[in-house]
N, C-alpha and C positions, 0 to 999 in steps of 0.2 A: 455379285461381288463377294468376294470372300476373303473374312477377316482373322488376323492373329498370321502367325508361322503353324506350318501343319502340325509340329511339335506339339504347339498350346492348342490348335482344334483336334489331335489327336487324345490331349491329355483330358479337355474337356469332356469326349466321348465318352472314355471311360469311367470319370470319376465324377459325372456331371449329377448321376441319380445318389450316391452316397454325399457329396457334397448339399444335396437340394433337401436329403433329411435332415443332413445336422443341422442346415439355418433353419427348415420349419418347425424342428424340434425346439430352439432357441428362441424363436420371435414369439412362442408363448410367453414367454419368463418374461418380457421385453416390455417395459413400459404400462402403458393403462392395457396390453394383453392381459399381464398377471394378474387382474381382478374377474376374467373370465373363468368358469369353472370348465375345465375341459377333464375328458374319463380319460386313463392315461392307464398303462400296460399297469396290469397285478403282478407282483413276482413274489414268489414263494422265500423261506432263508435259503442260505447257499449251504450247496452240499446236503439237501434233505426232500425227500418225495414230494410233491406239491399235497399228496394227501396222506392223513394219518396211518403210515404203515408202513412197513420196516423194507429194505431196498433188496432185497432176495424174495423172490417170489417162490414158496415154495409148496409147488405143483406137485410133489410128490405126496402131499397132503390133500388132494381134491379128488372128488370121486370120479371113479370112472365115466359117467354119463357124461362129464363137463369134458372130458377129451373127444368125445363125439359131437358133442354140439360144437366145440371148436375145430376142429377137421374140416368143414366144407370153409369157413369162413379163414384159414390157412390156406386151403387151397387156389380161394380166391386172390390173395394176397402174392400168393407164386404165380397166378398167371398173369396179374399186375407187372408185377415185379420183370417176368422175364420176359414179358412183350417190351415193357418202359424201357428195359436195360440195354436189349440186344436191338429194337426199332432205334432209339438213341444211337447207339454206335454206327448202324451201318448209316444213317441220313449223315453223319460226320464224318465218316468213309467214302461218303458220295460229294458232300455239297460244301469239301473244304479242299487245298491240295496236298493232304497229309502222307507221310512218309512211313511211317511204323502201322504194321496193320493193328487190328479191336485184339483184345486178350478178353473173349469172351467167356470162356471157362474160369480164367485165373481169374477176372471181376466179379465174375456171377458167385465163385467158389468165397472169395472173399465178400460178397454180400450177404452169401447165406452166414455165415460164421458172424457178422456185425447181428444181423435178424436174429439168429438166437442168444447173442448176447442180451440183445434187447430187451429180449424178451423174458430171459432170468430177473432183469431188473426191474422190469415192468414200467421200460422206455416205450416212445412210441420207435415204431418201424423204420431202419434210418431208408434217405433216400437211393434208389435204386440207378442215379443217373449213374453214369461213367467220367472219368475224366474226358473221354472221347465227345460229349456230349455238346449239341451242337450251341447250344450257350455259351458252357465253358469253352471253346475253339473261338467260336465269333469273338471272346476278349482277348484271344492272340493271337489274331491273323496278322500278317504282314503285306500290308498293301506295298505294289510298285508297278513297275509297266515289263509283263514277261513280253520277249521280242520272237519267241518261237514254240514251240511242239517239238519237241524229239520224246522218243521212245524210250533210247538209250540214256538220257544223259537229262538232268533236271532244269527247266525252264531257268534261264539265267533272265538279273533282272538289270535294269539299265534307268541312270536317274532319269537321262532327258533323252529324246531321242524323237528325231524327224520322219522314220519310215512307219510303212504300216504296219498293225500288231496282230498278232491271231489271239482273238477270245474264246472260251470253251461256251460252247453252248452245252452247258452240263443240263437244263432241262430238254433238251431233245433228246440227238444222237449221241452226243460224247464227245464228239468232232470238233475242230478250232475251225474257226472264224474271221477272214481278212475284215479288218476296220479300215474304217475311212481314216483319214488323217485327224478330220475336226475329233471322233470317234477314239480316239487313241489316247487324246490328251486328261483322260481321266484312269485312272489309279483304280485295280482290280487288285483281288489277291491272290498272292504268288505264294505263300508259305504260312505254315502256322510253326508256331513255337510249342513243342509239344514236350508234357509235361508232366508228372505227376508232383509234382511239390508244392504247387499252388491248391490241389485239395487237401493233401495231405496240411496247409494250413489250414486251410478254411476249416477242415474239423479241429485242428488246435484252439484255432479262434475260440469256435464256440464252445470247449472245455473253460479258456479264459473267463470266457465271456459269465459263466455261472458262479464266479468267485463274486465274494460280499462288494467290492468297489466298482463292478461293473455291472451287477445288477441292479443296485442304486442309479448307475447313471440309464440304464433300460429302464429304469421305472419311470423317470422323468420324459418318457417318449409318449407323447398325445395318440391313442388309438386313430385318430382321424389322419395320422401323420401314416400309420402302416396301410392304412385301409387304402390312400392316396395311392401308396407303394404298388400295393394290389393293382390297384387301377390301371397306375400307368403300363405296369408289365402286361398285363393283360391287352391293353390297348397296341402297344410295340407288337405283341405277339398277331395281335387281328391283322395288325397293318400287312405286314409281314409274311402271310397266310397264304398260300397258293390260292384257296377259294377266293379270298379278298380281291388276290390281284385279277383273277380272272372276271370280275365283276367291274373290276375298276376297268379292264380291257375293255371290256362291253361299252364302258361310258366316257371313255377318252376318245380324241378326238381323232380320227381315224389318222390327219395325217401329222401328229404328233406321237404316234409308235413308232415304234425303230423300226427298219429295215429287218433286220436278226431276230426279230418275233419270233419263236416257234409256235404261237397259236394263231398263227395267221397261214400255217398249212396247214389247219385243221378247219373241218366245216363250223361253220358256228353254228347251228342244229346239234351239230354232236357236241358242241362243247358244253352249250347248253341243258342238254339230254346228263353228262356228265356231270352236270355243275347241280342238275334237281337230283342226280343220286345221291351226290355227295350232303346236300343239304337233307334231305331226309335221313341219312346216316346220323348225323349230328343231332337231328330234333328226338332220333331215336334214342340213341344213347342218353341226349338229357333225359328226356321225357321219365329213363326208368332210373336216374339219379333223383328225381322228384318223389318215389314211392316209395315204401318197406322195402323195396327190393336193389335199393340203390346199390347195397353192397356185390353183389351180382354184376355192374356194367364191365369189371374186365372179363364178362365171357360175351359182353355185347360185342367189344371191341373184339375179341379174338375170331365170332361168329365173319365180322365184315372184312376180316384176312380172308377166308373159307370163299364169300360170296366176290370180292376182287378175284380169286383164284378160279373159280368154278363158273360162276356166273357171267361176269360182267368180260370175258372175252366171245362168248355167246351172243351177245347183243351187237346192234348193227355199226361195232367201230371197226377199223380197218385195223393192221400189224401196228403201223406209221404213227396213226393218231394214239392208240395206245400209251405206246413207246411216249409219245408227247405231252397225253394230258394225266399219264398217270405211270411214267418210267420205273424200272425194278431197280431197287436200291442195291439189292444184294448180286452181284456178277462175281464174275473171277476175279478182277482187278481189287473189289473191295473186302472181298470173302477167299483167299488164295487157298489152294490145296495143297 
């Protein structure tokens, strides 16, 4: 059963996590809550360092030896950075239907220039995502029912409609997909609204947001109320996860998978085989976020670029399964010359 007009379950999607902080942030204040002691965000004055010392950092005062202790731990921060920036783009390139290609130099060029403003001021690092980023896409995609595949001409969309529909199997080949009829009657997405004015606020916002009337209202935010935030994102992200879902394939019920699986052309030994590389991948990368050497994991991550490239076409997967259980994001279509 499904309730509201898609409008108000549309509006609800979007606005349902910023809507669920302001009421938990409220039902403290509320009644025999307000006699509970709850820790609640610290905030410094507005307009002033959180700690005692003046908002220009000046490096031109520090001795040499501290530009070399800082150099390997810069460098680490750029291989963060431009793996975060440019893997970001292309999975938005790949896993949305977008029209304007990545402006990956013009991002990147403008990320360095925020990074060392930053860094004069002795802000932290801003983040390195993109507008392209598959977050920001996922909040303006346009669900509808596209009716075809052309090359030339863009997936036209149609509200209601009785015939079959071709869907992309964008995690196999790339290729469209004849649906069943029952198959049809659900809403895929045809387009995203692409943008840059929506980050372009979201950094606005958060200059607002450090003025005295709005830090005040940030103070009154219960720690337990962001940690929750944490949670939930986290949780969305797991669900959401290739590895997840491939687990969850493993334990669904064979004949409640769809037809259009693509890991139902794959052997399940190898998907398996794939699924303990990928898991030890992850236990690695934490395991050296647990030590002194945490600051180091963006050269784990860049190592397991090297060992997908060199390695793991080596071992006993076929072209086919490849292509299926671990597709190349970056081709001609997402990356044009």
């Amino acid at each position: 059963m499904t309730f509201f007009h898609r409008h108000v379950r549309r509006f609800l999607a979007d606005y349902s996590v910023p809507m669920s902080l302001v009421a938990s942030s409220a039902i403290v204040y509320w009644g025999t809550f307000n006699v509970a002691d709850f820790n609640i965000l610290t905030m410094s004055p507005a307009s002033k360092p959180a700690t005692d010392r003046e908002w220009l950092v000046r490096f031109w005062k520090l001795e040499a030896k501290w530009v070399g202790i800082a150099l390997p731990f810069g460098i680490m921060l750029w291989i963060l950075f431009h793996l975060n920036h440019n893997i970001s783009s292309l999975m938005a390139q790949s896993d949305f239907p977008l029209r304007k290609p990545s402006g990956f130099h013009w991002d990147f060029f403008l990320l360095g220039l925020t990074t060392f403003l930053s860094g004069l001021l002795g802000l932290p690092a801003p983040n390195s995502l993109t507008p392209q980023a598959p977050i920001h896409m996922k909040s303006f995609l346009v669900m509808g029912y596209p009716l075809k595949r052309d090359d030339k001409e863009d997936a036209t969309i149609k509200s209601r409609t009785q015939t079959p529909l071709l869907f992309a199997d964008s995690m196999s080949t790339g290729k469209w997909l004849q649906l069943s009829s029952d198959e049809a009657s659900y809403e895929v997405p045809v387009s995203v609204i692409e943008k840059r004015v929506s980050n372009l606020a979201q950094g606005f916002l958060c200059l607002v947001l450090l003025t005295r009337p709005f830090l005040h209202v940030l103070n009154l935010v219960p720690r337990g109320v962001i940690a929750g935030l944490f949670w939930y994102m986290g949780a969305e992200a797991l669900l959401s996860n290739r590895i997840t879902q491939r687990i969850i394939y493993f334990l669904r019920d064979e004949e409640l998978t769809p037809g259009h699986e693509p890991l139902k052309r794959v052997r399940s030994s190898r998907i398996l085989f794939f699924l303990a590389i990928q898991l030890a991948s992850i236990g690695a990368t934490f395991a050296i976020t647990r030590t002194f050497a945490a600051i180091g994991f963006p050269v784990m991550i860049a190592l397991l670029v090297i060992l997908r490239v060199f390695l793991i076409p080596r071992l006993p997967f076929t072209p086919e399964e490849l292509v299926i259980l671990d597709q190349s994001i970056a081709s001609p279509l997402t990356v044009p010359r």
